[in-house]
Structure formats: C-alpha cells, structure tokens
mmCIF entry with sequence, helices, sheets and N, C-alpha, C, O atoms, coordinates in Angstrom:
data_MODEL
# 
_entry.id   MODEL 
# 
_entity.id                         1 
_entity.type                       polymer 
_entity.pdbx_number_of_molecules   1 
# 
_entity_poly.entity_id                      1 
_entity_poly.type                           'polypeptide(L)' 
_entity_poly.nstd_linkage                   no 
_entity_poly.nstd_monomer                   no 
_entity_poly.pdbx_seq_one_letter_code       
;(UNK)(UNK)(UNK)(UNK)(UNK)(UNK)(UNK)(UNK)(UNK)(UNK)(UNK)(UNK)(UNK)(UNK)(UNK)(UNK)
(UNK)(UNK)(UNK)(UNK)(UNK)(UNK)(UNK)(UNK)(UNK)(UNK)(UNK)(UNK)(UNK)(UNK)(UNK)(UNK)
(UNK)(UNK)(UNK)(UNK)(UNK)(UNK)(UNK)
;
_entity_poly.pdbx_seq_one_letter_code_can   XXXXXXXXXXXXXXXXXXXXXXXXXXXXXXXXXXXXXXX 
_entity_poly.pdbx_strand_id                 A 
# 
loop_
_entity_poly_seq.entity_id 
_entity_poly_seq.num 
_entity_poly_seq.mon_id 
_entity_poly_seq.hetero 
1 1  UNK n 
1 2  UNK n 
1 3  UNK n 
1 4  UNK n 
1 5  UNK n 
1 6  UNK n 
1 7  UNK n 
1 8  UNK n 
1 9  UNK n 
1 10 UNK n 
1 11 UNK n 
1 12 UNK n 
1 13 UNK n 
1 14 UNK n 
1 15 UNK n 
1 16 UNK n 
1 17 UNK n 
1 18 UNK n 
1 19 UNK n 
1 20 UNK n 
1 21 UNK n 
1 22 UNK n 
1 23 UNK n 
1 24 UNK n 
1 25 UNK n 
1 26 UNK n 
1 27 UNK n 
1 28 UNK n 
1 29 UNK n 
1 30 UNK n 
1 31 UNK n 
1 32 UNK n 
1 33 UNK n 
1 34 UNK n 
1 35 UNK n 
1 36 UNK n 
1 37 UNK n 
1 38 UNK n 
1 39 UNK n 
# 
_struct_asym.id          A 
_struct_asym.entity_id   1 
# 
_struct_conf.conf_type_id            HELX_P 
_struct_conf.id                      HELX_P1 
_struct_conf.pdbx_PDB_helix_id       AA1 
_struct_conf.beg_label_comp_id       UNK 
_struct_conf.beg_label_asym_id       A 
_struct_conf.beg_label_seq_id        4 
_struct_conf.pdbx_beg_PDB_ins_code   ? 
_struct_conf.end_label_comp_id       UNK 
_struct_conf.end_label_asym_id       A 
_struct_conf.end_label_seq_id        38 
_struct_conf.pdbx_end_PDB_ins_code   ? 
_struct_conf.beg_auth_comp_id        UNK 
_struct_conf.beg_auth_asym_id        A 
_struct_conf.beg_auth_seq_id         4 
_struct_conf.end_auth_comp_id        UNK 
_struct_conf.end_auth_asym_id        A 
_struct_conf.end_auth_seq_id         38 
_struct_conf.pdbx_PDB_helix_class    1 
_struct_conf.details                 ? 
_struct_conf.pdbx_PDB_helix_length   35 
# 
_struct_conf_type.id          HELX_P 
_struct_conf_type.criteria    ? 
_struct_conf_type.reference   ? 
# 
loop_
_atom_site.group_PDB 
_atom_site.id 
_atom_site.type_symbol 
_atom_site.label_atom_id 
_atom_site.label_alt_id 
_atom_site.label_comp_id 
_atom_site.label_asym_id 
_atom_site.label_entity_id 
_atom_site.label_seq_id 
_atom_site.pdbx_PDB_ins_code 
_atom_site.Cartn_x 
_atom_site.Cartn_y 
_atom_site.Cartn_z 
_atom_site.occupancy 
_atom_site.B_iso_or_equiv 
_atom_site.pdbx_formal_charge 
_atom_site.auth_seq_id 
_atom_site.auth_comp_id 
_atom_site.auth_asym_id 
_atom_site.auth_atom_id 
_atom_site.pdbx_PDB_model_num 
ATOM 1   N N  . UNK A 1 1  ? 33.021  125.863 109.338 1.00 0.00 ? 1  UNK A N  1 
ATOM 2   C CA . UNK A 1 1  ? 32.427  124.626 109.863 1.00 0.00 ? 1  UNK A CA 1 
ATOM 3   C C  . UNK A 1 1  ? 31.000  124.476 109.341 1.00 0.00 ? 1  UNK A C  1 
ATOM 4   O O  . UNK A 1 1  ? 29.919  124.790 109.839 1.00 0.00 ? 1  UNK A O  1 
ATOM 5   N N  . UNK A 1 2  ? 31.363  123.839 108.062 1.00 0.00 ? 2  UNK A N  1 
ATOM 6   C CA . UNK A 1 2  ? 29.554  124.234 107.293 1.00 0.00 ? 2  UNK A CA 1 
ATOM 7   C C  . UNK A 1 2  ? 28.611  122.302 108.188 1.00 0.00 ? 2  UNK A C  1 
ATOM 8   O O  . UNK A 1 2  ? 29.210  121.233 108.305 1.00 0.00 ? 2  UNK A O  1 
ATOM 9   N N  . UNK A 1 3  ? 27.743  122.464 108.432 1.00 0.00 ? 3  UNK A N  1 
ATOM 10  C CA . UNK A 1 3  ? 27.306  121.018 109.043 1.00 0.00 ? 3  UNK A CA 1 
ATOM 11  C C  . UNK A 1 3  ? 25.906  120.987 107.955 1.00 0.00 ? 3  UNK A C  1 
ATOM 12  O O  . UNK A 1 3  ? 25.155  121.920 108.238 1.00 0.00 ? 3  UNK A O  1 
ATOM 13  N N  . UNK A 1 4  ? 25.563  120.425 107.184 1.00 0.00 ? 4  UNK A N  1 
ATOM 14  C CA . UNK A 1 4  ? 24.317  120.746 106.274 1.00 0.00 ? 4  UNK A CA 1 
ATOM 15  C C  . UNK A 1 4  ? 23.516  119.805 107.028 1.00 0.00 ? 4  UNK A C  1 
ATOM 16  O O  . UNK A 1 4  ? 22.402  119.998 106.542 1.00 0.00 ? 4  UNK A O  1 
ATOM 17  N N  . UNK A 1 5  ? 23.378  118.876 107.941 1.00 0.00 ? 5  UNK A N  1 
ATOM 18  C CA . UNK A 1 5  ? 22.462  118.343 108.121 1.00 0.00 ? 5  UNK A CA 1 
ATOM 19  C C  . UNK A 1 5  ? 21.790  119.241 109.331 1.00 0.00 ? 5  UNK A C  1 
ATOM 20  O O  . UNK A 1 5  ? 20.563  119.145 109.364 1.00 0.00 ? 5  UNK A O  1 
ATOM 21  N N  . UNK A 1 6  ? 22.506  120.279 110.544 1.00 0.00 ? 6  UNK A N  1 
ATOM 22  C CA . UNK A 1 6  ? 21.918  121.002 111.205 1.00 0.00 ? 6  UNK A CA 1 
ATOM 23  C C  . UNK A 1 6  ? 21.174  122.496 110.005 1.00 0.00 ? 6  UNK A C  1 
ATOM 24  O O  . UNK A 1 6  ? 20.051  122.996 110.053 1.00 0.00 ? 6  UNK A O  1 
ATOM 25  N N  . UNK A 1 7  ? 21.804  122.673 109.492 1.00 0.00 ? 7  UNK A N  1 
ATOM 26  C CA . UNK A 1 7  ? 21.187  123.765 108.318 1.00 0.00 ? 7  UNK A CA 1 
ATOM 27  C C  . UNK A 1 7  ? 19.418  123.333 107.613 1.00 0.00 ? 7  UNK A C  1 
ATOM 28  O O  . UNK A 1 7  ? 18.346  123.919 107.757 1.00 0.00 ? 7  UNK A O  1 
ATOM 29  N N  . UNK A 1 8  ? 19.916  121.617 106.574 1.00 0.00 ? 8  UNK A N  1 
ATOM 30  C CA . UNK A 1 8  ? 18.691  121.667 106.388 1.00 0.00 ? 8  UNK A CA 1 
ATOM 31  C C  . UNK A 1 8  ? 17.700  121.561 107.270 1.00 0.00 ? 8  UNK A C  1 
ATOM 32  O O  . UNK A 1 8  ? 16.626  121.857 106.746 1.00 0.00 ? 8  UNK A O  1 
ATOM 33  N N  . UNK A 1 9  ? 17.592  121.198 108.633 1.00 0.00 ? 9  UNK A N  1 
ATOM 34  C CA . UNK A 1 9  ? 16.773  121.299 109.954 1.00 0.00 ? 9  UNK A CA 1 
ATOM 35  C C  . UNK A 1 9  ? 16.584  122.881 110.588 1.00 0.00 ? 9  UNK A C  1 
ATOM 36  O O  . UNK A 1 9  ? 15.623  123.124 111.317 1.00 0.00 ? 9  UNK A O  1 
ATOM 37  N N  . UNK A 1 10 ? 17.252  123.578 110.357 1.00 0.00 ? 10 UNK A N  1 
ATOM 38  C CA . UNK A 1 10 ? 16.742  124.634 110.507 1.00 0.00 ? 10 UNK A CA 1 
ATOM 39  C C  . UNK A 1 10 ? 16.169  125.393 109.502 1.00 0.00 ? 10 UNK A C  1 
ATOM 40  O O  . UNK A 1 10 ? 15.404  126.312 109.794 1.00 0.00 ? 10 UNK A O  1 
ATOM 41  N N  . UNK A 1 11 ? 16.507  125.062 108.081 1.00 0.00 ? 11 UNK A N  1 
ATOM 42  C CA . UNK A 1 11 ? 15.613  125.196 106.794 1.00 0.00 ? 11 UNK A CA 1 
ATOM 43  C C  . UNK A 1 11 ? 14.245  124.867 107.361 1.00 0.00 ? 11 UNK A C  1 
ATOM 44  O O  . UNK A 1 11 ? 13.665  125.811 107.897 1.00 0.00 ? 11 UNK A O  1 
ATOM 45  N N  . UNK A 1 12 ? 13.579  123.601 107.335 1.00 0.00 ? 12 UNK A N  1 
ATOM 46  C CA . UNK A 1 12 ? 12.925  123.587 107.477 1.00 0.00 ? 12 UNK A CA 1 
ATOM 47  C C  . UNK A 1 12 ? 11.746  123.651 108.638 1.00 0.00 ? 12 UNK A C  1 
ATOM 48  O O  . UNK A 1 12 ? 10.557  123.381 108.470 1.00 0.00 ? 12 UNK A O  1 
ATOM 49  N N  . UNK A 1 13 ? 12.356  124.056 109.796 1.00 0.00 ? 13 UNK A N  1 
ATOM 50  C CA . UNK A 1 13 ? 11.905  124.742 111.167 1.00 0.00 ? 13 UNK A CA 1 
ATOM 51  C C  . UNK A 1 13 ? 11.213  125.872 110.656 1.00 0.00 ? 13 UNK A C  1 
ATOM 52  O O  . UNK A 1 13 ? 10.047  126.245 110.786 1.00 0.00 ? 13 UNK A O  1 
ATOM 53  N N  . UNK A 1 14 ? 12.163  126.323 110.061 1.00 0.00 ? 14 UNK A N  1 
ATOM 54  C CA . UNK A 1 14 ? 11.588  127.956 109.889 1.00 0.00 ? 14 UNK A CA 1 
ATOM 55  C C  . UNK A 1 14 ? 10.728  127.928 108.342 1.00 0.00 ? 14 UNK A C  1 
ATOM 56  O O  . UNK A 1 14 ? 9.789   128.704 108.520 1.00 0.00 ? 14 UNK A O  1 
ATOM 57  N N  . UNK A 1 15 ? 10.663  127.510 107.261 1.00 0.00 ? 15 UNK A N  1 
ATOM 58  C CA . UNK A 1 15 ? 9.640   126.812 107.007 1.00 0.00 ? 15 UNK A CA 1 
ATOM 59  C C  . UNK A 1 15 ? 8.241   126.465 107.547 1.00 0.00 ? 15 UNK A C  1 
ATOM 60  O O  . UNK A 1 15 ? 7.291   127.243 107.622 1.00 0.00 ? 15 UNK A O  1 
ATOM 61  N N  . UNK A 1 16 ? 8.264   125.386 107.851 1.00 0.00 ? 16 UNK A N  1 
ATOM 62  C CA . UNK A 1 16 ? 7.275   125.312 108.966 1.00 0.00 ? 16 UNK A CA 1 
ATOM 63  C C  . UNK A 1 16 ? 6.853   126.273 109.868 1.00 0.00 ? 16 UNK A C  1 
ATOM 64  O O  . UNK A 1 16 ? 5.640   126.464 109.785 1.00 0.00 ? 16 UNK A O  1 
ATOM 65  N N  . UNK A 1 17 ? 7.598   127.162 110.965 1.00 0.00 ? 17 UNK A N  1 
ATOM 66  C CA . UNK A 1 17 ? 7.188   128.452 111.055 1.00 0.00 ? 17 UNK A CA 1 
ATOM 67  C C  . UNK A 1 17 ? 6.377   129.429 110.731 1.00 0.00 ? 17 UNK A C  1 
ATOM 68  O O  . UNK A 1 17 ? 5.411   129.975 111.264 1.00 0.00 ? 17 UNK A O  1 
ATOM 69  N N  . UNK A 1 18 ? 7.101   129.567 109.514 1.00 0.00 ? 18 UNK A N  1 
ATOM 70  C CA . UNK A 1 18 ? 6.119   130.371 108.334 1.00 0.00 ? 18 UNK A CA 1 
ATOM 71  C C  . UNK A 1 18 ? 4.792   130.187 108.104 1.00 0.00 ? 18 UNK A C  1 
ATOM 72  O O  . UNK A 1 18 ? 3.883   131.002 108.263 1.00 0.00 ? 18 UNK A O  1 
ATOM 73  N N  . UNK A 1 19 ? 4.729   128.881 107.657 1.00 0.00 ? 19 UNK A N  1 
ATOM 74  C CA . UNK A 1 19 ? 3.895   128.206 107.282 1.00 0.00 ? 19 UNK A CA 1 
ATOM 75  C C  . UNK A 1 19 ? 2.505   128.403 108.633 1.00 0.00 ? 19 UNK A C  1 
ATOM 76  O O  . UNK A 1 19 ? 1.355   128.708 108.315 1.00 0.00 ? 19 UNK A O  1 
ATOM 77  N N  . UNK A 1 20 ? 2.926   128.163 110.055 1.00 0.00 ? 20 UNK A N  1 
ATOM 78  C CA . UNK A 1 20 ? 2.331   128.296 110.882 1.00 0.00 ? 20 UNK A CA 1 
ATOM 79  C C  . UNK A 1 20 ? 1.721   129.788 110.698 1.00 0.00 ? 20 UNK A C  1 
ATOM 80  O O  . UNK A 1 20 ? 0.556   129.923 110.322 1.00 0.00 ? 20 UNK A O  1 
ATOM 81  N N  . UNK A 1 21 ? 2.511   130.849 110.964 1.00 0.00 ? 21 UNK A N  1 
ATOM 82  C CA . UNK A 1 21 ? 2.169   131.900 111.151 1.00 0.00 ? 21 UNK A CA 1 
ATOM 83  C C  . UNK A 1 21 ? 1.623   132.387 109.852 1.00 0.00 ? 21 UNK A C  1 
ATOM 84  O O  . UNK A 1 21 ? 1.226   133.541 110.011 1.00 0.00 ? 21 UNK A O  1 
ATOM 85  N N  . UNK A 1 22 ? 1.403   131.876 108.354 1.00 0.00 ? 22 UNK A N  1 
ATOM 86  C CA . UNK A 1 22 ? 0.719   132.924 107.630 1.00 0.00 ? 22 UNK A CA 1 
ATOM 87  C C  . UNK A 1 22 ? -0.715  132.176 107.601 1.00 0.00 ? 22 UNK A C  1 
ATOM 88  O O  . UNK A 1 22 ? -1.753  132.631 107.120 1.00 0.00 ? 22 UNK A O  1 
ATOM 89  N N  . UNK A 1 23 ? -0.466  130.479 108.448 1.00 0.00 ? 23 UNK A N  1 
ATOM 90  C CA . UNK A 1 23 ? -2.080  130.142 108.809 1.00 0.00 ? 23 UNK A CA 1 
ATOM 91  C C  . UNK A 1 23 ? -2.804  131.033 109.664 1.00 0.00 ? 23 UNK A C  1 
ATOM 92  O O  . UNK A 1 23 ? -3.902  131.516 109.390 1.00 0.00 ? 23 UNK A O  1 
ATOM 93  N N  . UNK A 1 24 ? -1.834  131.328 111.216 1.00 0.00 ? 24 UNK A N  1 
ATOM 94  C CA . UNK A 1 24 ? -2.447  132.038 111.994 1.00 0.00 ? 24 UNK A CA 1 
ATOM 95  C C  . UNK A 1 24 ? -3.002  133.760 111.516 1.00 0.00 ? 24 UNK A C  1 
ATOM 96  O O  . UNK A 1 24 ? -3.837  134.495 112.041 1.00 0.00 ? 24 UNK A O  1 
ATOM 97  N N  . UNK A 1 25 ? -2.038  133.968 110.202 1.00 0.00 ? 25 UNK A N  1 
ATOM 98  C CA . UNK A 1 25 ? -2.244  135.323 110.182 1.00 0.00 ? 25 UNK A CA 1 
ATOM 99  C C  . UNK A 1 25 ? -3.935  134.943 109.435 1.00 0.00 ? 25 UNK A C  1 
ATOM 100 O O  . UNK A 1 25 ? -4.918  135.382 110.032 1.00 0.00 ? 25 UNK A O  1 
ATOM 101 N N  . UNK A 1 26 ? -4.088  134.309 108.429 1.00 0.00 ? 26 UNK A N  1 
ATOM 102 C CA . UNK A 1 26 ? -4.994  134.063 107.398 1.00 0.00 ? 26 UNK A CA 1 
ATOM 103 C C  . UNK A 1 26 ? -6.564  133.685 108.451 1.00 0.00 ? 26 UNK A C  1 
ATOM 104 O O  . UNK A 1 26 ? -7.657  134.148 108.123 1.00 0.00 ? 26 UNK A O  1 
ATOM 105 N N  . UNK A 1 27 ? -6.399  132.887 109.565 1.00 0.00 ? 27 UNK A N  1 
ATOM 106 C CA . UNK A 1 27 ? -7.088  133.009 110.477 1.00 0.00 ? 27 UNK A CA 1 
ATOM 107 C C  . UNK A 1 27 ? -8.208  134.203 111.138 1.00 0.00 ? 27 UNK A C  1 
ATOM 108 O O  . UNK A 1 27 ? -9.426  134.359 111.226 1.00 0.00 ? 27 UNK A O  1 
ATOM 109 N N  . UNK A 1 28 ? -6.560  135.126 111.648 1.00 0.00 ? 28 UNK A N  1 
ATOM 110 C CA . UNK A 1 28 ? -7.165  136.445 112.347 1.00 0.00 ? 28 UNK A CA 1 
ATOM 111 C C  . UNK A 1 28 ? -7.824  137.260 111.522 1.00 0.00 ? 28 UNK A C  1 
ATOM 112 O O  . UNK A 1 28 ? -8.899  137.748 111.870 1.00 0.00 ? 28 UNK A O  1 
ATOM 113 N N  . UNK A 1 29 ? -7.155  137.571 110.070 1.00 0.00 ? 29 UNK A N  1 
ATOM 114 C CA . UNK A 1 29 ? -7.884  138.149 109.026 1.00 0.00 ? 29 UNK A CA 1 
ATOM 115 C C  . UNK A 1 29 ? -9.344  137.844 108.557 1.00 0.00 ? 29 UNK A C  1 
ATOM 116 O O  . UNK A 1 29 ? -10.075 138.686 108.036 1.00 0.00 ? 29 UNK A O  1 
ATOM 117 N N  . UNK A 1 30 ? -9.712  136.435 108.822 1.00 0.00 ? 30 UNK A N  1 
ATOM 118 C CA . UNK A 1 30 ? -11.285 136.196 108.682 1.00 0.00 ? 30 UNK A CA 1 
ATOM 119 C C  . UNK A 1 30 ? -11.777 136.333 109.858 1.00 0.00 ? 30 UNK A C  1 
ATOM 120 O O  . UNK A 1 30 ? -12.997 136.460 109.745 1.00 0.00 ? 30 UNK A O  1 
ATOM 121 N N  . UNK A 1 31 ? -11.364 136.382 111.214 1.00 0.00 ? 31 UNK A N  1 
ATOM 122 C CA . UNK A 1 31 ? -12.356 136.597 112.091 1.00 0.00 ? 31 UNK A CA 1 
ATOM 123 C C  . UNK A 1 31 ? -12.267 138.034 112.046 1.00 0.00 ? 31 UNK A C  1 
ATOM 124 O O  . UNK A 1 31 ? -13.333 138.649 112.016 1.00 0.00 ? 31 UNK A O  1 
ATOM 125 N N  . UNK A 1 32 ? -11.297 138.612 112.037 1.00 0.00 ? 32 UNK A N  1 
ATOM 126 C CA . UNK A 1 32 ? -11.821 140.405 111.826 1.00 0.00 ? 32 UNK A CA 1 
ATOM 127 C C  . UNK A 1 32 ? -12.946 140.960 110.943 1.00 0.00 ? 32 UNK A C  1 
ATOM 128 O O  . UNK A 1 32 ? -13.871 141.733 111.196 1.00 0.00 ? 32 UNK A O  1 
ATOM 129 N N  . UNK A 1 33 ? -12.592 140.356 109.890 1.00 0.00 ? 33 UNK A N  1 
ATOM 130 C CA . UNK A 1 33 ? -13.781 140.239 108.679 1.00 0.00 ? 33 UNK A CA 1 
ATOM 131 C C  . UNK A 1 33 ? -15.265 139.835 109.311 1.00 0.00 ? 33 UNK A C  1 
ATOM 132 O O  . UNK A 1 33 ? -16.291 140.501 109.172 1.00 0.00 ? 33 UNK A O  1 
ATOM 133 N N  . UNK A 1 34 ? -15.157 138.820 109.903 1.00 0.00 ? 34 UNK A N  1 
ATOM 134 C CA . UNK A 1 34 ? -16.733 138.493 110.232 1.00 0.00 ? 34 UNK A CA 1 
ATOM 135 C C  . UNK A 1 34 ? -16.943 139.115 111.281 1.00 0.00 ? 34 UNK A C  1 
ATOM 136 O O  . UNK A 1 34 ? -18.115 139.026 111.649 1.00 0.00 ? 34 UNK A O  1 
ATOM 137 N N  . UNK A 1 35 ? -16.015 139.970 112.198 1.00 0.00 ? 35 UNK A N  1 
ATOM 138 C CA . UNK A 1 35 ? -16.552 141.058 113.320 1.00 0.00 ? 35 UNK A CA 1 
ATOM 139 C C  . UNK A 1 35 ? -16.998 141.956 112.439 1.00 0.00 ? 35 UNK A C  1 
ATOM 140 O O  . UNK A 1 35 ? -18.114 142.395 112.714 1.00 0.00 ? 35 UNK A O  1 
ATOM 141 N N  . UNK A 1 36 ? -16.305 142.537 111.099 1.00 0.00 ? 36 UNK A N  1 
ATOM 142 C CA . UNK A 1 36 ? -16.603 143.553 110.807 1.00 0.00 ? 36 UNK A CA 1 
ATOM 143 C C  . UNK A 1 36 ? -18.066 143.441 109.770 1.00 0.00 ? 36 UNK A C  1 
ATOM 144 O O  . UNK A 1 36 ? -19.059 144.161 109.671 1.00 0.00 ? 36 UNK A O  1 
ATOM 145 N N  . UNK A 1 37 ? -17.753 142.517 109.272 1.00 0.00 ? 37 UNK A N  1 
ATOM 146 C CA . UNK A 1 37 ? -19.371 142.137 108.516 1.00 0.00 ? 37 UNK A CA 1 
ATOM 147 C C  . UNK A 1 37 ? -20.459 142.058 109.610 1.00 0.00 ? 37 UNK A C  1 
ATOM 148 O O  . UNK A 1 37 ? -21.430 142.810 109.525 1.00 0.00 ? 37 UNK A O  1 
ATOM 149 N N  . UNK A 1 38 ? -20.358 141.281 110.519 1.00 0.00 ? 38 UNK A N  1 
ATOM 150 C CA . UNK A 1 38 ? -21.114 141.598 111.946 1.00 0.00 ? 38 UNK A CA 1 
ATOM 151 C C  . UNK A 1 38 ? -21.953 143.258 112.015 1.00 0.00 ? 38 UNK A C  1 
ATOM 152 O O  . UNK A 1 38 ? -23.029 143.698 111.613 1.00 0.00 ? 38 UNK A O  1 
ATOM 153 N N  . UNK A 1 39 ? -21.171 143.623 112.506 1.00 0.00 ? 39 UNK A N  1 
ATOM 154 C CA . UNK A 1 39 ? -21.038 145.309 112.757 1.00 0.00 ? 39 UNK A CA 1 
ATOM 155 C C  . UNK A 1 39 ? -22.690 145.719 111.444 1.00 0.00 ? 39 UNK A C  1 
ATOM 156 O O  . UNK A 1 39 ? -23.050 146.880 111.249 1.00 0.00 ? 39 UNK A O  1 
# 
C-alpha cells in the first residue's frame, strides 16, 4: 500500500526536523564557545 503523497510529507517533516535541530545544535555550539572564551 505505497501512498506517495503521505511519504513525500513525511519526507519533508523530517527534513525540516533536521534542519531545525542542526540550527539548534549550531546555536548551543556558539554559546558554549562564548562561555568558554568568557572563562
């Protein structure tokens, strides 16, 4: 039971996802940085 229009929507959920989380990661990585330049 292939349905491609629920597929490409979850293509791009998780996509987007991604996308979220390697902002949030890219985020935490500079504020660690400026705690640690801080320091």
């Amino acid at each position: 039971m292939d349905e491609p229009e629920i597929s490409l929507e979850q293509n791009a959920l998780i996509r987007l996802s991604n996308l979220i989380s390697l902002r949030n990661t890219q985020q935490l990585t500079s504020i660690i940085a400026t705690q640690i330049l801080s320091f």
